[in-house]
SELUM-218450 format. One record per residue (C-alpha): x, y, z. Coordinates in steps of 0.05 Angstrom, whole numbers, always signed. Example, Ala and Ser with C-alpha at 12.3 -4.5 7.8 and 13.67 -1.06 7.14 Angstrom:
REM residues 2
PT    east   north      up
PT    +246     -90    +156
PT    +273     -21    +143
//
This chain:
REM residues 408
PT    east   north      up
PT      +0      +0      +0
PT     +29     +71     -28
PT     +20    +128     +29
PT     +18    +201     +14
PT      -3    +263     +53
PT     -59    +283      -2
PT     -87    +245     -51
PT    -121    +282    -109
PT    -168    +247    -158
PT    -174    +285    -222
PT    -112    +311    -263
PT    -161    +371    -287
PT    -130    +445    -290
PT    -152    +450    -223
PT    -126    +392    -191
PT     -58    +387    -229
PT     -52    +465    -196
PT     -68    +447    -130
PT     -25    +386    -130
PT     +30    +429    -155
PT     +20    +478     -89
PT     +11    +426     -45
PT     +73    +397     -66
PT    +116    +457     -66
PT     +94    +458      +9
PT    +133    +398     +26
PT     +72    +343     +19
PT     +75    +282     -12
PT     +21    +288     -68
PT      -2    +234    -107
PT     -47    +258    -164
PT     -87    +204    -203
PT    -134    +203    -270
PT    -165    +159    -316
PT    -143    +194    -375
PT     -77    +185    -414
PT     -58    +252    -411
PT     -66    +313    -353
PT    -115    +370    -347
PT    -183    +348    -365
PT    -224    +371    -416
PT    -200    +437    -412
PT    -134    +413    -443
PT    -167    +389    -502
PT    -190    +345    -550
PT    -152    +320    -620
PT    -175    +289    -675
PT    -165    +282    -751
PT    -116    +334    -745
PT    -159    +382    -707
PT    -147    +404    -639
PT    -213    +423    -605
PT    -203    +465    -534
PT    -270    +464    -493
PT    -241    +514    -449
PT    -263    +594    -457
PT    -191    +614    -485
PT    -208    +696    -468
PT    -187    +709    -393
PT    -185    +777    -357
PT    -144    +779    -290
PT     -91    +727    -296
PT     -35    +768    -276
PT     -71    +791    -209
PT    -100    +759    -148
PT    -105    +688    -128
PT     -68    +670    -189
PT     -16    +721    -188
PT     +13    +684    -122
PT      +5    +616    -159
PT     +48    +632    -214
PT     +92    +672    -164
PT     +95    +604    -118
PT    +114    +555    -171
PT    +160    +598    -203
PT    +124    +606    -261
PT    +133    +671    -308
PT    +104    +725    -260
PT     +70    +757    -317
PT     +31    +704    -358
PT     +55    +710    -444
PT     -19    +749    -464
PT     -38    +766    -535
PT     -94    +821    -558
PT    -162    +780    -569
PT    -241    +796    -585
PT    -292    +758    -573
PT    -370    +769    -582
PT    -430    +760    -534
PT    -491    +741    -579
PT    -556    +749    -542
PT    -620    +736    -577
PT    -633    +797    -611
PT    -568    +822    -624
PT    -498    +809    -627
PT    -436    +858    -599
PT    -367    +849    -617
PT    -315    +863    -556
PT    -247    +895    -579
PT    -188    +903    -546
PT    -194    +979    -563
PT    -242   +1013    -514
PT    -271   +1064    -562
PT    -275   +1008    -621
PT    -322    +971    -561
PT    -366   +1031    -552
PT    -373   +1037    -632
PT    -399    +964    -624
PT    -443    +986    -567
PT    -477   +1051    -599
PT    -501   +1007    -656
PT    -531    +943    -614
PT    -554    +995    -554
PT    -568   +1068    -581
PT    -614   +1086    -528
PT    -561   +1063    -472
PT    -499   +1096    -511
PT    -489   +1150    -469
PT    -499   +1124    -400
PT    -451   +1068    -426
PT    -397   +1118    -448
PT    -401   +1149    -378
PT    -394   +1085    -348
PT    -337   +1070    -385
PT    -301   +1135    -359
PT    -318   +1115    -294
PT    -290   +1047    -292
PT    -223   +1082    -333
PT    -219   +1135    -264
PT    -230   +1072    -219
PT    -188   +1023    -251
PT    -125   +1091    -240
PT    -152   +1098    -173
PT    -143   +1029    -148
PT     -66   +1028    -190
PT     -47   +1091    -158
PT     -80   +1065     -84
PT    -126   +1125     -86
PT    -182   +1080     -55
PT    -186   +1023      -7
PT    -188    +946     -32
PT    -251    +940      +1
PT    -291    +999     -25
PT    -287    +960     -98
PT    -288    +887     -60
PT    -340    +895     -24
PT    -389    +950     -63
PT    -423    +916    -120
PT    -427    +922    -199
PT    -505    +918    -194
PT    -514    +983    -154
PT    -461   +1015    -216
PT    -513    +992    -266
PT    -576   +1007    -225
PT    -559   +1081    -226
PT    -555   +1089    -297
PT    -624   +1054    -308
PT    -595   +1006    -365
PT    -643    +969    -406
PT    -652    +903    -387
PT    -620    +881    -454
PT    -559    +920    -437
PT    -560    +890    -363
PT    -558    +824    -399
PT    -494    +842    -437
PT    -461    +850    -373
PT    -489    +791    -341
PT    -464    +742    -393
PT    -395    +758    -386
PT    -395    +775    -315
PT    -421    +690    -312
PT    -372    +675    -367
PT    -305    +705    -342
PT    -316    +707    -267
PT    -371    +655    -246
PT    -417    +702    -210
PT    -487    +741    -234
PT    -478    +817    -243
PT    -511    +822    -183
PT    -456    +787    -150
PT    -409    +808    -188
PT    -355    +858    -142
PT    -338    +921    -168
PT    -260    +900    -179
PT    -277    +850    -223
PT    -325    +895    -260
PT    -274    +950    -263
PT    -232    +893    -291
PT    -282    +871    -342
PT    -289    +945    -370
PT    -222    +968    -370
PT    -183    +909    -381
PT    -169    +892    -451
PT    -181    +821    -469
PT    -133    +774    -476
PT    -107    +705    -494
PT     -56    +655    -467
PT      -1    +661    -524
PT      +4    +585    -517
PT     -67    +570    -504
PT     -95    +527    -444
PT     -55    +464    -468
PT     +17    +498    -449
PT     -10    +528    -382
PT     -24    +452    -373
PT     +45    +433    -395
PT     +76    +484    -341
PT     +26    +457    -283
PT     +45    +385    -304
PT    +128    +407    -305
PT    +114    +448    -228
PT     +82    +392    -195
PT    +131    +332    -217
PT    +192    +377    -202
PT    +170    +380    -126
PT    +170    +311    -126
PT     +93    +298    -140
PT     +68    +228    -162
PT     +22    +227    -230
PT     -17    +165    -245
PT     -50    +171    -304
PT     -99    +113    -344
PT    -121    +101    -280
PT    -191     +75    -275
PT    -239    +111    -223
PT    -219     +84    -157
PT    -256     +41    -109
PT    -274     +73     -49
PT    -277     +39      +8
PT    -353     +67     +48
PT    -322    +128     +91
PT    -350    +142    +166
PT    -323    +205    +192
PT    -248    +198    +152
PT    -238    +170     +92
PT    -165    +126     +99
PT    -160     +98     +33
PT    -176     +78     -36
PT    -172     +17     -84
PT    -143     +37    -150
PT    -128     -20    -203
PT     -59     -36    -196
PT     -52     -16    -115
PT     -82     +20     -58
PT     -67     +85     -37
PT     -74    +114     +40
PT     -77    +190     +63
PT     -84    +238    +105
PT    -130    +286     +59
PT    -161    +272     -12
PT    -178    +320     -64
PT    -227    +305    -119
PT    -234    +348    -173
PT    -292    +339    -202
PT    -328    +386    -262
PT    -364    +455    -236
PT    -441    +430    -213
PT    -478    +464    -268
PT    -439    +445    -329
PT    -463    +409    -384
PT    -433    +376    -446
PT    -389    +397    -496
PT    -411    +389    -566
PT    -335    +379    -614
PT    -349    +397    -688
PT    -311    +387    -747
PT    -347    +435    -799
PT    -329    +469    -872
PT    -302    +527    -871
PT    -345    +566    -908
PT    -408    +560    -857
PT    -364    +611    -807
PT    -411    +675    -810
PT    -365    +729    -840
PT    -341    +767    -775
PT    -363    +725    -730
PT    -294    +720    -674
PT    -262    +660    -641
PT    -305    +663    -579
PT    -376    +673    -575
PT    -416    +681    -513
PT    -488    +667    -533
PT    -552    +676    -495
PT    -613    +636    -528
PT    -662    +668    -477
PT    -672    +729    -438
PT    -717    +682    -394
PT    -664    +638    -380
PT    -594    +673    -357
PT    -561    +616    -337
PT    -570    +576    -397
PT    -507    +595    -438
PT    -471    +564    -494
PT    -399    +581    -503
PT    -379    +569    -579
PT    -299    +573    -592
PT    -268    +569    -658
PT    -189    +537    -672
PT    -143    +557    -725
PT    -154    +536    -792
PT    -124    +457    -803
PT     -74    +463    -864
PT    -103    +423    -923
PT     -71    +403    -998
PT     -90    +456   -1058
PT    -162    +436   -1082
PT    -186    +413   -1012
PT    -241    +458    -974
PT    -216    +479    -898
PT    -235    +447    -837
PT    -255    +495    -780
PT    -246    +461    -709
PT    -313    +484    -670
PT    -327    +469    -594
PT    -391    +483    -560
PT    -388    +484    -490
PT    -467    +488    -452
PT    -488    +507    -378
PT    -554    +508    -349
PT    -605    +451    -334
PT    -637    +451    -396
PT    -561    +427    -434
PT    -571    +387    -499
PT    -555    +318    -480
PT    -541    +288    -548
PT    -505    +327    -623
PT    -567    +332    -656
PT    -597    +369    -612
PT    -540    +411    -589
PT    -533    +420    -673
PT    -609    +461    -671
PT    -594    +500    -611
PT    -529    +535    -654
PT    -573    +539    -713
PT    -586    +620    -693
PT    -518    +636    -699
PT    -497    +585    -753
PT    -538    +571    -813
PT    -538    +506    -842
PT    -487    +479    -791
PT    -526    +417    -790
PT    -516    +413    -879
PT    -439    +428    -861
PT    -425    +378    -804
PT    -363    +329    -826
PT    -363    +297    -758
PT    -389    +317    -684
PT    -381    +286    -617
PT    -407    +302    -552
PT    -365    +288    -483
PT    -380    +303    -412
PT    -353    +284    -346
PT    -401    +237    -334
PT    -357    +190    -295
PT    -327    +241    -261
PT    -395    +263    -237
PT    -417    +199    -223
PT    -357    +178    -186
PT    -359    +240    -143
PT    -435    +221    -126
PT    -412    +154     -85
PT    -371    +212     -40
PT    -424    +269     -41
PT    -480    +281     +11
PT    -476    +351     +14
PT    -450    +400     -20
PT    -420    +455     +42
PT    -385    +518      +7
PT    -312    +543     +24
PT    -293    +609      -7
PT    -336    +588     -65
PT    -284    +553     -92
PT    -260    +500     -50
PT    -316    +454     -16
PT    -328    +402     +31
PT    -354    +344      +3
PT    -389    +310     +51
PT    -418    +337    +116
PT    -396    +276    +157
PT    -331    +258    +124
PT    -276    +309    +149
PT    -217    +308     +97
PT    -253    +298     +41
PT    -255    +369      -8
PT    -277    +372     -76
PT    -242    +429    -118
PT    -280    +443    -190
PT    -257    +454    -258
PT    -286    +507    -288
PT    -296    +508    -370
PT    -323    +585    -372
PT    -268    +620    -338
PT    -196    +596    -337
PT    -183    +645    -272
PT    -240    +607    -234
PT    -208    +535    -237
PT    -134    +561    -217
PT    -171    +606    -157
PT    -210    +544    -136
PT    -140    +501    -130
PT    -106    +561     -93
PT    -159    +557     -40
PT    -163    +481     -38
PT     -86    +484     -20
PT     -93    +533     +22
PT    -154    +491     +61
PT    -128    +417     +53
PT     -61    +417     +97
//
């Protein structure tokens, strides 16, 4: 029997960067996953000479906060490599493109939202005076911690159409509602220009992966789903395939509660709507905010002279009512692609299903910690769950920097 201080079960972004702080703070770490290769979905997918990334590839805030000290712990490049990007949040009724160039934004914005144009080009000077404020230490950290982005918007007596603008990104990029939402972030959002990772999600994997093993951490991957033995109030072990492994503490990282499946494409070219950018937030219904569908587009695959392009396209769903098979999740893009269905050279959905279901034999109650890191059973005392999160890079390496923190 192999013994370690924590056990984690799930190499996912999350639990490959908790691992890697746990380790780096002198605990034996095993990390184990059923998959051939580390970091989860949000690493990707290849096939046919496509590489298909379910993750949101836009982040805001990487170089600050929670994940600031992560980098800054594991001796990573302090400032992450970031690249200009755009993106577009498509809600049912209209469509706005987000540029890196604030006045190129508010062109988008006076065409989509002309009765709202100038109350959104005040705002926009307010976040700027903020965002200087908080730089220069003008202000307290709590004033724009603690005071909320809701009471902002409330002022200005939005429309509720522009509201919903804000609240699909503010659930995209930081995992709260805009009534959540804390003015820092939202000061972020506006004045922040969106970015990239120049390497993309799979390299921030690759760095993770490098961190944890070079602190002496333990990777077992193509492990099946371990057996666990019925917990009472400490879980001691569990039964993988080849041996057992005893702890101290186990981690399972196990997919954010309300995603759904991702729907992998393989489509022609030539059904891309002209303009249409590389990430697109989309809204289907005003009625239903928490129903998004996060469509992201990869670079096109090099083909022989006479052969049409491929596009790589990944559609990534949240909200109960989640397609649950392709053609299905096919109709529900059908606003925002024409004829995808006509187009379609191959599709496949995936989820986490096992992961979920795995995660069920431990779960009895789900009992919040920082939002991010969570007990996973009321009775069972070192058992924490830490989630990956597919909208929102920031939120999966926040959630592993307070699971290490918590599981010591």
């Amino acid at each position: 029997m192999s013994r370690c201080d924590v056990a984690i079960i799930g190499a996912g972004l999350a639990g490959l960067a908790a691992g890697a702080l746990l380790a780096h703070a002198g605990k034996r770490v095993v990390l184990a996953d059923a998959e051939q290769a580390a970091g989860g979905i949000l690493a990707g997918h290849e096939e046919a000479g496509l590489l298909f990334n379910a993750g949101l590839p836009v982040v805001f805030g990487l170089g600050t906060g929670g994940v600031a000290r992560l980098r800054k712990t594991l001796g990573l490049s302090e400032e992450p490599r970031l690249l200009p990007a755009s993106y577009q949040v498509a809600l049912p009724d209209r469509r706005v493109t987000v540029l890196p160039e604030r006045e190129a934004t508010l062109e988008e914005l006076r065409r989509e939202f002309p009765r709202d144009i100038d109350s959104l080009a005040s705002l926009f000077r307010e976040m700027q005076d903020l965002a200087r404020a908080i730089e220069n230490r003008k202000i307290t950290s709590a004033f724009v911690r603690w005071r909320s982005a809701a009471g902002v918007l409330r002022k200005r007596r939005f429309s509720a159409q522009c509201i919903a603008y804000f609240d699909v990104q503010a659930r995209s990029f930081f995992g709260r509602t805009i009534e959540e939402l804390p003015l820092r972030e939202f000061v972020e959002l506006i004045d922040s220009r969106p970015a990239v990772l120049e390497g993309g999600i799979p390299e921030l994997v690759c760095e993770l992966r490098e961190a944890f093993e070079r602190r002496g951490g333990e990777l077992l991957l193509g492990e099946p789903w371990p057996v666990i033995a019925t917990p009472t109030k400490r879980l001691k072990e569990v039964q993988f395939s080849t041996q057992s492994l005893e702890a101290r503490s186990f981690l399972v990282n196990l997919p954010e509660a309300n995603q759904g499946p991702v729907l992998f494409l393989e489509t022609d070219a030539e059904v891309i709507p002209v303009g249409m950018q590389d990430a697109v937030l989309c809204l289907p219904d005003y009625a239903k905010p928490q129903a998004l569908t996060v469509i992201t587009l990869d670079q096109d695959r090099r083909t022989s002279a006479g052969e049409k392009g491929s596009r790589a396209l990944t559609a990534s769903f949240s909200g109960g009512s989640a397609p649950q098979d392709h053609e299905s999740a096919l109709r529900s893009l059908q606003n925002i692609m024409p004829f995808l269905d006509q187009f379609t050279v191959r599709s496949m959905v995936r989820g986490d299903e096992d992961r979920k279901t795995w995660g069920a034999a431990l779960q009895d109650a789900w009992v919040p910690y920082r939002r991010t890191a969570m007990r996973i059973n009321r009775s069972v005392r070192n058992v924490y769950a830490v989630p990956d999160q597919l909208l929102g890079i920031k939120l999966s390496l926040e959630a592993a920097v307070a699971a290490a923190a918590h599981v010591r």
